[in-house]
Z-matrix of the N, CA and C atoms (Angstrom, degrees):
N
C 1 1.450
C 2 1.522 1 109.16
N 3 1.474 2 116.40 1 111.17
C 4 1.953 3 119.14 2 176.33
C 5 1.415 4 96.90 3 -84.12
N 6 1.302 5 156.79 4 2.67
C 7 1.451 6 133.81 5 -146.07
C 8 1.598 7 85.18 6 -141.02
N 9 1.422 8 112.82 7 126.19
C 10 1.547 9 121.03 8 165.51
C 11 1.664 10 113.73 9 -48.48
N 12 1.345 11 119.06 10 -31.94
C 13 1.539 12 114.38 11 -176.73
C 14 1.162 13 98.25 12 -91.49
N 15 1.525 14 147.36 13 -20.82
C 16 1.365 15 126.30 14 161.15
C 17 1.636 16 130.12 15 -27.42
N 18 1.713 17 105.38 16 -53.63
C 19 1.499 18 114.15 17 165.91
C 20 1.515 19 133.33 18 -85.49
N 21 1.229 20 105.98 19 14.39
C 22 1.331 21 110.27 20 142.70
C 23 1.319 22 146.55 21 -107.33
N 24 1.550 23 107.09 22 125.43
C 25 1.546 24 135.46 23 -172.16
C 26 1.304 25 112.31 24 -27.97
N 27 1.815 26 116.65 25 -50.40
C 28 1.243 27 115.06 26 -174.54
C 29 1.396 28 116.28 27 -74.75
N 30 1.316 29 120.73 28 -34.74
C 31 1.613 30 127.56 29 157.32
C 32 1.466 31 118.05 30 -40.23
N 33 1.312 32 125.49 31 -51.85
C 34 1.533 33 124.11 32 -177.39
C 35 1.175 34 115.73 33 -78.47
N 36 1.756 35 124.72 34 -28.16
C 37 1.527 36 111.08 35 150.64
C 38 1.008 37 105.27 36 -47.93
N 39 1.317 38 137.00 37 -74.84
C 40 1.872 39 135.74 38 -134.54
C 41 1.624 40 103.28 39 -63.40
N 42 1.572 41 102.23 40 -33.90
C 43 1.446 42 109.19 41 163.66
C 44 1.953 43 108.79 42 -51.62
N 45 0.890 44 126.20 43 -52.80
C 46 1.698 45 133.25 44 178.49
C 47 1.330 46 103.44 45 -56.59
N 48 1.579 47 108.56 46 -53.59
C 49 1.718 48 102.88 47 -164.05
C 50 1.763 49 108.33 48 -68.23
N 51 1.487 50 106.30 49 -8.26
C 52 1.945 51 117.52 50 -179.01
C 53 0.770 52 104.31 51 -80.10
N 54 1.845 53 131.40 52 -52.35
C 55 1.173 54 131.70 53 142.00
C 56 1.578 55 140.77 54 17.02
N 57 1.528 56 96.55 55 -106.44
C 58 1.368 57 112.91 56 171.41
C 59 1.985 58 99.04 57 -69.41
N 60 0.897 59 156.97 58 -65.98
C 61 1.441 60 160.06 59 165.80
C 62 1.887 61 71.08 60 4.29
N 63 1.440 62 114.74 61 -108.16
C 64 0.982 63 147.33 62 163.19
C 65 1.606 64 116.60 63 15.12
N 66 1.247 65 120.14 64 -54.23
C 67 1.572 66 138.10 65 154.55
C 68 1.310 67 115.04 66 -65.85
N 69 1.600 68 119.78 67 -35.17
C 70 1.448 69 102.87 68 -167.41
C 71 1.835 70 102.19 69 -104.30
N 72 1.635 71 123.24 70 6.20
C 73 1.037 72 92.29 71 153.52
C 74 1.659 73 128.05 72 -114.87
N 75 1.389 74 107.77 73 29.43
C 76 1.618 75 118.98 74 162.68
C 77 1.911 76 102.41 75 -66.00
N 78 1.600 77 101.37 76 0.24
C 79 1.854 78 82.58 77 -171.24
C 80 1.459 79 79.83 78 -117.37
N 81 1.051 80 138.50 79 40.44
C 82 1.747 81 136.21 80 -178.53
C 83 1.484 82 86.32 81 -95.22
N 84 1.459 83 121.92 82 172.17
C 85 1.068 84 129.25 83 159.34
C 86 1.506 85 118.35 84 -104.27
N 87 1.424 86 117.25 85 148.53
C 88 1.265 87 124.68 86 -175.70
C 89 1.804 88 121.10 87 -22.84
N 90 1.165 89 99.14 88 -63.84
C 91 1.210 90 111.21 89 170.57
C 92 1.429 91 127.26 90 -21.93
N 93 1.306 92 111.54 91 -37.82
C 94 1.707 93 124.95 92 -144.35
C 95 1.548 94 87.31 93 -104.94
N 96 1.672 95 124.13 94 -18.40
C 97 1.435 96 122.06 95 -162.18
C 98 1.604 97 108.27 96 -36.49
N 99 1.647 98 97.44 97 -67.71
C 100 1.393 99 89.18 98 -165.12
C 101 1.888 100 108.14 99 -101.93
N 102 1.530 101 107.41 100 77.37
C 103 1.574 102 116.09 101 -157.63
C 104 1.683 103 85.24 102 -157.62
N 105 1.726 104 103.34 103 -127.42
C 106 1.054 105 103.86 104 174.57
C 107 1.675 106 143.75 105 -70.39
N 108 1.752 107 86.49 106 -11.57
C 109 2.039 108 85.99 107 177.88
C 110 1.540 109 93.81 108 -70.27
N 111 1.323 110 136.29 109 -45.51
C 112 1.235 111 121.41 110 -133.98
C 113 1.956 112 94.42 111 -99.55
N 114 1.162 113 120.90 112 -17.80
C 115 1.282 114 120.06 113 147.74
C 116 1.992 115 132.96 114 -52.11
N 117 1.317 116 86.74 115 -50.20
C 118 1.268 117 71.64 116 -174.61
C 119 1.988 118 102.54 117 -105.01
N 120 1.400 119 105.06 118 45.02
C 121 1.506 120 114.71 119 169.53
C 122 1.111 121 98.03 120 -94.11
N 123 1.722 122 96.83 121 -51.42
C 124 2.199 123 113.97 122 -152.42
C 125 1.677 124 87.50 123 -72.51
N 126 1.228 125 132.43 124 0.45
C 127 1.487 126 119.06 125 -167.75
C 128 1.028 127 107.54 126 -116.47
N 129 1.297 128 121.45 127 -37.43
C 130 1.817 129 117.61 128 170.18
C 131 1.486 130 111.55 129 -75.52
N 132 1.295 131 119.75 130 -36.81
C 133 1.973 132 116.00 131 163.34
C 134 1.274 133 96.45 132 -34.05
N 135 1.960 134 94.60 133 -81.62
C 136 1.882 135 81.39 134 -167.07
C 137 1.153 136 129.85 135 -58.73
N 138 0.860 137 129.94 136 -0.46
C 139 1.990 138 118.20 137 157.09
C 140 1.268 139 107.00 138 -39.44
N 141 1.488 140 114.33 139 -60.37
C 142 1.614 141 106.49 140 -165.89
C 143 1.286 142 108.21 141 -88.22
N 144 1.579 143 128.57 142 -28.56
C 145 1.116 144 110.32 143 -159.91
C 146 1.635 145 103.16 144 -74.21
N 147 1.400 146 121.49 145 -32.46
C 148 1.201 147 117.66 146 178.31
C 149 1.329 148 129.20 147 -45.72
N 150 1.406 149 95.02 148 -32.55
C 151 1.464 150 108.93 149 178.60
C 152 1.400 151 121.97 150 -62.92
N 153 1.708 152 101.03 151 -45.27
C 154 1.348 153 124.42 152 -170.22
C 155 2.175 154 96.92 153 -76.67
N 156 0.919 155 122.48 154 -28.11
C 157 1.488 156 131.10 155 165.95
C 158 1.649 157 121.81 156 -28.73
N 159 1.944 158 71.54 157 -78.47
C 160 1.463 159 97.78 158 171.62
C 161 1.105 160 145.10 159 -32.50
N 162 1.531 161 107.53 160 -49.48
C 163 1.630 162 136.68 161 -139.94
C 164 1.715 163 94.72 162 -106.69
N 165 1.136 164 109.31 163 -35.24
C 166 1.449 165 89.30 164 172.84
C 167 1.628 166 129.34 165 -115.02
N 168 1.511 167 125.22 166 141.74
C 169 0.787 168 133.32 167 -153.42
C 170 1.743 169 133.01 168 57.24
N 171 1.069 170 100.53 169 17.81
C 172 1.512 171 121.77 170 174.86
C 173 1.564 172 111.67 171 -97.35
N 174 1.341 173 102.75 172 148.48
C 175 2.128 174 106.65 173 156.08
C 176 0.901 175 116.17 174 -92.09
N 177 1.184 176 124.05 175 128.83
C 178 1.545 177 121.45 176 166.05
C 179 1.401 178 114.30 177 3.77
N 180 1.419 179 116.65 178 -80.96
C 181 1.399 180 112.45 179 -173.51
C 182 1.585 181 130.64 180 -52.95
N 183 1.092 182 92.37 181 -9.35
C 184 1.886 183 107.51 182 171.30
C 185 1.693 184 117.05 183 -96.08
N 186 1.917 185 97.43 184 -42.83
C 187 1.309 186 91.75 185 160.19
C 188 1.721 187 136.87 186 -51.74
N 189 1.299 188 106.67 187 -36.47
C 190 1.433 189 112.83 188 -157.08
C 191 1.318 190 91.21 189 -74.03
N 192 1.246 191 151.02 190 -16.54
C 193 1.416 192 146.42 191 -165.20
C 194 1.458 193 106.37 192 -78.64
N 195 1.774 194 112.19 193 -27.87
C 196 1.936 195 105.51 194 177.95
C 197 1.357 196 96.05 195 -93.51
N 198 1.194 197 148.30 196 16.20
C 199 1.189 198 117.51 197 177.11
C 200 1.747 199 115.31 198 -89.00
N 201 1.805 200 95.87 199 -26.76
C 202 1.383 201 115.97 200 -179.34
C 203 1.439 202 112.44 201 -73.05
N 204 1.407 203 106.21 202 -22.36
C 205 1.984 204 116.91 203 176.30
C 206 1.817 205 87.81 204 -75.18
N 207 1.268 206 138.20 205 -59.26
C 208 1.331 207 130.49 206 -168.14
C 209 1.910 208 90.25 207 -74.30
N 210 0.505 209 138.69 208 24.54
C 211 1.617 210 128.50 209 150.11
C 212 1.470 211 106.62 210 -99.29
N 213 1.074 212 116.48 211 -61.02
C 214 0.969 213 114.59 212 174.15
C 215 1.627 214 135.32 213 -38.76
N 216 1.491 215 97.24 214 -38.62
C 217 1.191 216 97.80 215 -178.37
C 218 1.735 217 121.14 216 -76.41
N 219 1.486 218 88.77 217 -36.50
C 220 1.587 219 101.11 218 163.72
C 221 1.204 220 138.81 219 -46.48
N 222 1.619 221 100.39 220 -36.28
C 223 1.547 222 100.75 221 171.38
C 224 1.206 223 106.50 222 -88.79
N 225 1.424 224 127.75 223 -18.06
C 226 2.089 225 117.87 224 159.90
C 227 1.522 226 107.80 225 -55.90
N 228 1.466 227 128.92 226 -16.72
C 229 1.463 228 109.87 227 -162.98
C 230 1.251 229 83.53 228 -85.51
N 231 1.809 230 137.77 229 -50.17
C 232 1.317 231 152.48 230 170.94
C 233 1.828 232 114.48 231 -5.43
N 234 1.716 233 87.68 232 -64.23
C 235 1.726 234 114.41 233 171.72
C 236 1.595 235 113.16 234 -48.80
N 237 1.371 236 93.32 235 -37.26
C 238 1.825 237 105.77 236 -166.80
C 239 1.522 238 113.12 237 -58.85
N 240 1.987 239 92.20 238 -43.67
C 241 1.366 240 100.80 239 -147.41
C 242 1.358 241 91.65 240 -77.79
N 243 1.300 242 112.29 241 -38.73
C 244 1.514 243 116.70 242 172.70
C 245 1.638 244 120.08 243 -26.20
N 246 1.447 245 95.95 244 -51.82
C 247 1.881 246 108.82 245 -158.50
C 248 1.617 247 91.89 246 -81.94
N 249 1.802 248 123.10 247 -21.61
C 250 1.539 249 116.76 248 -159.08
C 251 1.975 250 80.68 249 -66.37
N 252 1.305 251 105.49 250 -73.75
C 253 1.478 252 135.31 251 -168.18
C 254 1.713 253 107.51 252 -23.15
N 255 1.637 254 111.78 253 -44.65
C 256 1.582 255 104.83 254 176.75
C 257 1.329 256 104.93 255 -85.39
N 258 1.376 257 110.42 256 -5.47
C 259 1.635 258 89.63 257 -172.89
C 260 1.958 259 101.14 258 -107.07
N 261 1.426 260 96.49 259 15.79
C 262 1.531 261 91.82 260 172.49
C 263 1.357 262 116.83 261 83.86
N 264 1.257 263 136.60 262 20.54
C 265 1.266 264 131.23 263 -158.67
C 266 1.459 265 94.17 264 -115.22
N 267 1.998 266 124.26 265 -17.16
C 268 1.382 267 107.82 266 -167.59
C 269 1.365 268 106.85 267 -147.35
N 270 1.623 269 127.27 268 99.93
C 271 1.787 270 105.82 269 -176.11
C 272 1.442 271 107.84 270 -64.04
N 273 1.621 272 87.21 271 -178.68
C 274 1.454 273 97.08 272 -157.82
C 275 1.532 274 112.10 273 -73.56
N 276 1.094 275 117.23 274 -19.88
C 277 1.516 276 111.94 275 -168.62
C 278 1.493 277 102.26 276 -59.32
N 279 1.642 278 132.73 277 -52.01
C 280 1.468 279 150.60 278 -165.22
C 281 1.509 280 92.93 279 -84.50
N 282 1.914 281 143.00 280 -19.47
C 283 0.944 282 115.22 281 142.15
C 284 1.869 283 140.50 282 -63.54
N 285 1.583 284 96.81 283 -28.42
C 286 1.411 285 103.32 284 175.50
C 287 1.510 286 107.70 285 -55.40
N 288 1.432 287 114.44 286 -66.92
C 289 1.061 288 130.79 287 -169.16
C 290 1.691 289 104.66 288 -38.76
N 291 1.270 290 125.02 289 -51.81
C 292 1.204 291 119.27 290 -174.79
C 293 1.591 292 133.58 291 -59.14
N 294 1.784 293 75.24 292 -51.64
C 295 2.280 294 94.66 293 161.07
C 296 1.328 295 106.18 294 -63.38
N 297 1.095 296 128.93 295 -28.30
C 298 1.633 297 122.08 296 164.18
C 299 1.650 298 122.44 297 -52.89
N 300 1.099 299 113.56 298 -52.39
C 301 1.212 300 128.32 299 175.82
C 302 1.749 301 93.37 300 -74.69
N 303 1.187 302 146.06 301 -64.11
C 304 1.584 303 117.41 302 -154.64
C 305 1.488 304 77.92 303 -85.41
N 306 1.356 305 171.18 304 76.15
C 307 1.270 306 152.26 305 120.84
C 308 1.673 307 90.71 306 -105.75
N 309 1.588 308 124.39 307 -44.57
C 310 1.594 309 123.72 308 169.68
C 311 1.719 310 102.28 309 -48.06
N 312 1.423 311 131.75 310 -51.18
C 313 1.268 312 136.28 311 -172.94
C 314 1.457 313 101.27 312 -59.44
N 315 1.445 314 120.50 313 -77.89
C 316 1.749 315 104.76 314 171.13
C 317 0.942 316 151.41 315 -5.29
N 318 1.664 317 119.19 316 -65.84
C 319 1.058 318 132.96 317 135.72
C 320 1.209 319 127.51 318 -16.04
N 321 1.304 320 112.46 319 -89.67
C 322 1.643 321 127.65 320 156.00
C 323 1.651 322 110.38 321 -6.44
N 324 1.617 323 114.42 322 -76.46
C 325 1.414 324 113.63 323 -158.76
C 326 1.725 325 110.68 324 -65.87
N 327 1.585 326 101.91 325 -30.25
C 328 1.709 327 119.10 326 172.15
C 329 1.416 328 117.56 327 -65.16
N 330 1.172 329 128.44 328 -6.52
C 331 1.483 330 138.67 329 -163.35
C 332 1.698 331 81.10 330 -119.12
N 333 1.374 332 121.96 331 -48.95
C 334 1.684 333 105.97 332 -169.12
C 335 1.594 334 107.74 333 -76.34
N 336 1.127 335 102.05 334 -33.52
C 337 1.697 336 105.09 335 -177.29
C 338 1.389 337 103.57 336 -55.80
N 339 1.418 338 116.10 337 -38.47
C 340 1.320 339 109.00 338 -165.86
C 341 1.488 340 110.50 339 -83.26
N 342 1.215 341 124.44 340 -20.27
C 343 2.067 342 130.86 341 175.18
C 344 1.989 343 75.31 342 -65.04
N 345 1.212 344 125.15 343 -69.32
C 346 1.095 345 107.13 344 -154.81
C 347 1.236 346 127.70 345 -72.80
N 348 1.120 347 133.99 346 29.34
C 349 1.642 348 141.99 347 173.04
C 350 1.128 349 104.17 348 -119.14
């Protein structure tokens, strides 16, 4: 691994949560393409990519500013999963699973923010 965000944990989830994001809206319907699939795509990427931004070639004090942009974005995928679920696009079991994973990411980015302050 050459890239400082390679070895971090919270990076290779957000990589998973892009992932599955990624799988579960090939079952969206057409409609939603350019609505909610493509929202909550551009929002689970940036989780990691922000991270991956950040982390290299930055100081600390420059870093700590993407980790709070990948929070952010995380809790938009949160919003997403919300809006997929009433509108029928996701039962609940593959919603848990997901808020599981960005509530594991939370954590994660709140534990790095805090090494970096």
């Amino acid at each position: 691994m050459s890239f400082k965000f390679e070895k971090l944990i919270v990076w290779q989830k957000a990589i998973d949560l892009a992932d599955e994001i990624d799988k579960l809206t090939k079952k969206f319907p057409k409609s939603e393409l350019y609505i909610l699939t493509s929202q909550i795509k551009r929002a689970a990427d940036s989780v990691s990519l922000n991270i991956a931004e950040g982390s290299t070639g930055q100081t600390n004090p420059e870093f700590s500013k993407f980790p709070g942009y990948s929070l952010r974005s995380n809790i938009e995928v949160v919003g997403c999963i919300f809006l997929a679920q009433r509108r029928g696009y996701i039962n609940q079991e593959l919603f848990d699973k997901i808020y599981k994973m960005c509530e594991e990411i939370l954590v994660m980015i709140n534990s790095l923010r805090k090494t970096l302050n």
